[in-house]
N, C-alpha and C positions, 0 to 999 in steps of 0.2 A: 962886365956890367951890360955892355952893347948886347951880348949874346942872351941872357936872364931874359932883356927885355922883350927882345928878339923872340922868345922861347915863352914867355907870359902871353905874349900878342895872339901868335899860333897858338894857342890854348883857348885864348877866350875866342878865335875864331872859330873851334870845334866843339866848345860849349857856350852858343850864344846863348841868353837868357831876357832877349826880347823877345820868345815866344809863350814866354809867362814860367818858365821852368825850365832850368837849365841841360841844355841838351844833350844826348852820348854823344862823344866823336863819332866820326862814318865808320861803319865796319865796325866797332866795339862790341856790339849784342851779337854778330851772326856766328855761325858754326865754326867748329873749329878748324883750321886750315890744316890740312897734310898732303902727302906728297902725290897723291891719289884722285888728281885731280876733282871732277864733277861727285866721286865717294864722299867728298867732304863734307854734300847737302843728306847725305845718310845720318847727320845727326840732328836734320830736322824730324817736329813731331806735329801733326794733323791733331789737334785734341780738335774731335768733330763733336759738335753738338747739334743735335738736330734738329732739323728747319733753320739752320741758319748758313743755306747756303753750302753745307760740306761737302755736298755730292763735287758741284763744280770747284772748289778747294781744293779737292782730292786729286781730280786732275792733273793740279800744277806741284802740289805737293809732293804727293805719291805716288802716283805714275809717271810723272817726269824726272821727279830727283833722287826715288826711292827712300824717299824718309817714312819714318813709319807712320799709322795712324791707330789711335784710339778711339775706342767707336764702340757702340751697345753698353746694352745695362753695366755687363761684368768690369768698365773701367772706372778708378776711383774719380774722386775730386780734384781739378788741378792742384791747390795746394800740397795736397797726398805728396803726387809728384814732385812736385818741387821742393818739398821738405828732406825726402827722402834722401840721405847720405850715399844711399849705393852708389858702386860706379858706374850699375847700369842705368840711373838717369842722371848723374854728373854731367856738366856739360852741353846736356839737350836741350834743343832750342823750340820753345812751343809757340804755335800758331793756329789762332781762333781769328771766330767773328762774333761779335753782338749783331743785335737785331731789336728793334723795335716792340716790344713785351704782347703788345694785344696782334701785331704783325705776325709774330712768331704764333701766338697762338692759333689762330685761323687758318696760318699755312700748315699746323697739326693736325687740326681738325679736319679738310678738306684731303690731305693725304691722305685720312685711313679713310675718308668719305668715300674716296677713287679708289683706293688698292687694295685694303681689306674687307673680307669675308669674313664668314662664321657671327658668332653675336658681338663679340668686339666691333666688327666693323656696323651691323645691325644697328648698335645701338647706335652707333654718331648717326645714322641717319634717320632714327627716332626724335631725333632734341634736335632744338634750334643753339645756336649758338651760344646766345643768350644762357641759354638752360645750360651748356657743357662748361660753360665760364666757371658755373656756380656748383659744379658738381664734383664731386670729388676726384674725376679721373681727367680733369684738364693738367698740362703741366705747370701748375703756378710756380713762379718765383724759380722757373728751371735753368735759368744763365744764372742767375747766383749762386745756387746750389752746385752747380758744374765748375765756374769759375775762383769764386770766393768762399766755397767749405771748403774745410781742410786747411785754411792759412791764419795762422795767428791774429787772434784777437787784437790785440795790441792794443791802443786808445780805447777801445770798446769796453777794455779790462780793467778798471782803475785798480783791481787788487793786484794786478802786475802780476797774477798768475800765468803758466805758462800753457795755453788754453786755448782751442780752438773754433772757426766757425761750424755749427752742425749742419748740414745739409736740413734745409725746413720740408716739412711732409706737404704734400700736395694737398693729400684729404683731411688735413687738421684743422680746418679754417682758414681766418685772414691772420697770417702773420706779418706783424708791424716791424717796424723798426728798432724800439724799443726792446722789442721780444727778444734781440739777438746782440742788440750794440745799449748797455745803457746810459752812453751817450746819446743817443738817438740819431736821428735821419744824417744829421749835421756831420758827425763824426764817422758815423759809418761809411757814407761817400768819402771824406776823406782818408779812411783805411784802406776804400777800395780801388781809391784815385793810388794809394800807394804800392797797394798789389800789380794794380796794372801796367804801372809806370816800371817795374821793376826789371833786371835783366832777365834775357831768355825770355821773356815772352811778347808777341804780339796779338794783339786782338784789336782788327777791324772792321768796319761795319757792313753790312751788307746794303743800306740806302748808302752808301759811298762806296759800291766794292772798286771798281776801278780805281779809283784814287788809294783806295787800300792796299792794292793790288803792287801799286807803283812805289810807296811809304814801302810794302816791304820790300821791295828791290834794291831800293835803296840803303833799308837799315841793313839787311843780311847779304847784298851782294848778288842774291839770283840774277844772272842773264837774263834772263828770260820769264815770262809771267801772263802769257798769253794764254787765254784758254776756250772752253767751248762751254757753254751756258746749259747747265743739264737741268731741269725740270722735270718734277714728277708729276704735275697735275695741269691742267689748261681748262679754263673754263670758267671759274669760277671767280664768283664777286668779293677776292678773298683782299680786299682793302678795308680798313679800319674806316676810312669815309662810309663805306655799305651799311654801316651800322649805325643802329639807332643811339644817342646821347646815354640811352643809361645803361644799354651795353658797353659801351666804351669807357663810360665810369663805371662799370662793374668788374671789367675788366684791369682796370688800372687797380681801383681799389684792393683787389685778389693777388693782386701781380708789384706789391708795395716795394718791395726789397729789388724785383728786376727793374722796376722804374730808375730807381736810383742808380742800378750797376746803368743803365743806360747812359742816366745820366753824366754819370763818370767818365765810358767807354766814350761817349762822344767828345768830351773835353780832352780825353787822352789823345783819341785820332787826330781834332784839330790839333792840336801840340805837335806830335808825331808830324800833319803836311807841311807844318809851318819851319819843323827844325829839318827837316829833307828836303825843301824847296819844292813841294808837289803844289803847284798852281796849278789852275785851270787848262794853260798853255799844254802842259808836262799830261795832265790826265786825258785830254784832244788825241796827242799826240799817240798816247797807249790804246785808243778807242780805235785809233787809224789801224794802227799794228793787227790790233787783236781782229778788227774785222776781216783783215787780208786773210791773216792765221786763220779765222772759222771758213772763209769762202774757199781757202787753198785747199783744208782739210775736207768740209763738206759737213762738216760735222752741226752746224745750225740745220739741215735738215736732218740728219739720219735722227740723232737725238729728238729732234720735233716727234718724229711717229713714234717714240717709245712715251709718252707723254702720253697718262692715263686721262680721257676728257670728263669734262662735268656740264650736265646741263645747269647753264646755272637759273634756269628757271625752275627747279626744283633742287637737285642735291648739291648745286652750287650755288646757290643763295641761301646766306648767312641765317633768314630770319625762317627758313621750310623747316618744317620737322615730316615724318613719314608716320605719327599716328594718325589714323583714320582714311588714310590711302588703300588702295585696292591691292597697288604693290609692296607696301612693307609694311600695313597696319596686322594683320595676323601674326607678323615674323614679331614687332613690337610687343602684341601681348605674349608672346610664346618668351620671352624671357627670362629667367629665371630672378625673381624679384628680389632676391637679397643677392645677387652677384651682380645682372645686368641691369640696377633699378632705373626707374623710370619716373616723370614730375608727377607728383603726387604720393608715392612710397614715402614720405617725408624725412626719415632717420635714414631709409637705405639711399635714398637718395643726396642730400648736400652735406657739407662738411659741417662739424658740429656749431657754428656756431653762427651766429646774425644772418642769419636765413627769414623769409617773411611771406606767407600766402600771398597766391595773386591779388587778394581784395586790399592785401597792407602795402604800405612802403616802408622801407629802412630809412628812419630820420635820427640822426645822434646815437645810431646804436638801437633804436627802440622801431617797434613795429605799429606803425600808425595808418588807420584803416587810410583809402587812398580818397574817400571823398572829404577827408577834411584837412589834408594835406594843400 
């Protein structure tokens, strides 16, 4: 009887459930052990999404422990993964980051601002930000669609069919909540509070990476988790403050479904520091580590000069466009109007739907001229 109790006790110590959800034992989620020492983190997986930080992930992931990474168009939806029976992803333990929706999107925008060429890169710095939010070739809703297509419906499905999330189109308009869960907002976070909470995977934020950093050391056992901070652009005003109130409500509004995985992914991380003991003390202490780690290596500078720069007095501020400039107003009209369009193309330009002239605003869905607004 003594020993039960003994043995109940140790239990509810490695599932406490004062942190709103009862917690995995230590070491239960991470890779599997074998005889092979440091090979055993070979069954970890980079599912890299990007602008959210996976360059520096990749680091500590895959170049140090050899786990694999997923990365470009040609990889599916995490659920894909995770559904999948084979035995070549049995087993495998995946690690992302969320980010911030209108965050993420600015640090896309300024990336191709900096690094690409040809008309792709042209156009972003034809349109203001503003303008790319509402166009069809922003990535809306692109952590949902990465993270939560591909994984069972489930509450969403009252028909208890066996049925999954579709990946939502960028250039189809605003799609709601509704559109995909017909429970709505309510339910959906909580299907996707339950995807994320799930084994084998972590995802942590990049406004907390170090503390994410230390949660998973903790959950999977990495020694080590130091790393060097790679950036592809400098320069620019690329903070959601920079912008004006109704780009950042345009932004949100576009970005419905990544709001809410945010919202999720953040109540999961807080969970995640609270059941591994990452306090403030614990994430100091990794700050300390890592900076010895970048100064031993040297790697805070070398990394700095590969760092594409932006004036942000022009193509690093949010609110510039490049029509009627000397230097990229001819490249602007030279492009090809039903491929590269531009504000005012009206159809080639925004997604089908609740779109509104400069002289309107969008009130309840309806386009109401702006002087009687």
């Amino acid at each position: 009887m003594k020993i039960a109790l003994l043995l109940l006790a140790v239990q509810a110590q490695e599932t406490p459930t004062h942190c709103g959800h009862p917690c995995p034992a230590r070491g239960s989620r991470g890779p599997t052990k074998n005889v092979h020492g440091w090979r055993k983190w070979k069954d970890l997986v980079h599912y890299h999404i990007a602008k959210n930080a996976g360059t520096t992930l990749r680091s500590v992931v895959t170049k140090r422990y050899g786990g694999l990474e997923l990365h470009g168009p040609g990889k599916k939806a995490y659920g894909e993964y995770f559904n999948d029976a084979g035995r070549k992803w049995a087993g495998r333990y995946f690690v992302a980051m969320a980010r911030e929706p209108t965050s993420k999107l600015m640090s896309q925008f300024f990336y191709v601002r900096a690094s690409l060429g040809g008309d792709f890169g042209t156009w972003h710095r034809c349109v203001t930000f503003h303008e790319y939010v509402e166009s069809k070739r922003a990535r809306h809703n692109h952590q949902f669609s990465q993270l939560v297509a591909g994984s069972r419906l489930a509450a969403c499905d009252p028909s208890h069919n066996v049925s999954y999330f579709k990946r939502p189109r960028h250039e189809a308009g605003i799609t709601k909540a509704q559109d995909v869960c017909k429970g709505g907002a309510a339910v959906l976070k909580s299907r996707i509070l339950e995807i994320l909470r799930q084994p084998r995977l972590f995802v942590g934020l990049v406004e907390d990476f170090d503390a994410s950093l230390v949660s998973l050391q903790r959950e999977t056992g990495l020694p080590d988790a130091t790393y060097c901070h790679k950036r592809t652009t400098k320069g620019a005003l690329n903070k959601p403050r920079h912008l004006t109130e109704d780009t950042r409500h345009a932004s949100s509004r576009r970005n419905e479904l990544d709001e809410i995985f945010y919202e999720a992914a953040r109540e999961v991380h807080a969970w995640k520091r609270c059941c591994y003991g990452v306090d403030d003390a614990a994430v100091a202490d990794f700050r300390r580590k890592n900076l010895e780690f970048q100064h031993s290596t040297g790697c805070h500078v070398i990394h700095d000069r590969k760092q594409k720069g932006l004036d942000n007095r022009t193509v690093g501020d949010p609110n510039w466009h490049g029509r009627g400039t000397d230097q990229y107003g001819a490249k602007c009209a030279a492009l090809d109007p039903r491929k590269y369009a531009l504000p005012g193309d009206s159809d080639q330009w925004r997604p089908k739907e609740d779109w509104c002239p400069p002289s309107s605003k969008l009130v309840d869905g309806d386009c109401v001229p702006r002087a009687s607004v």
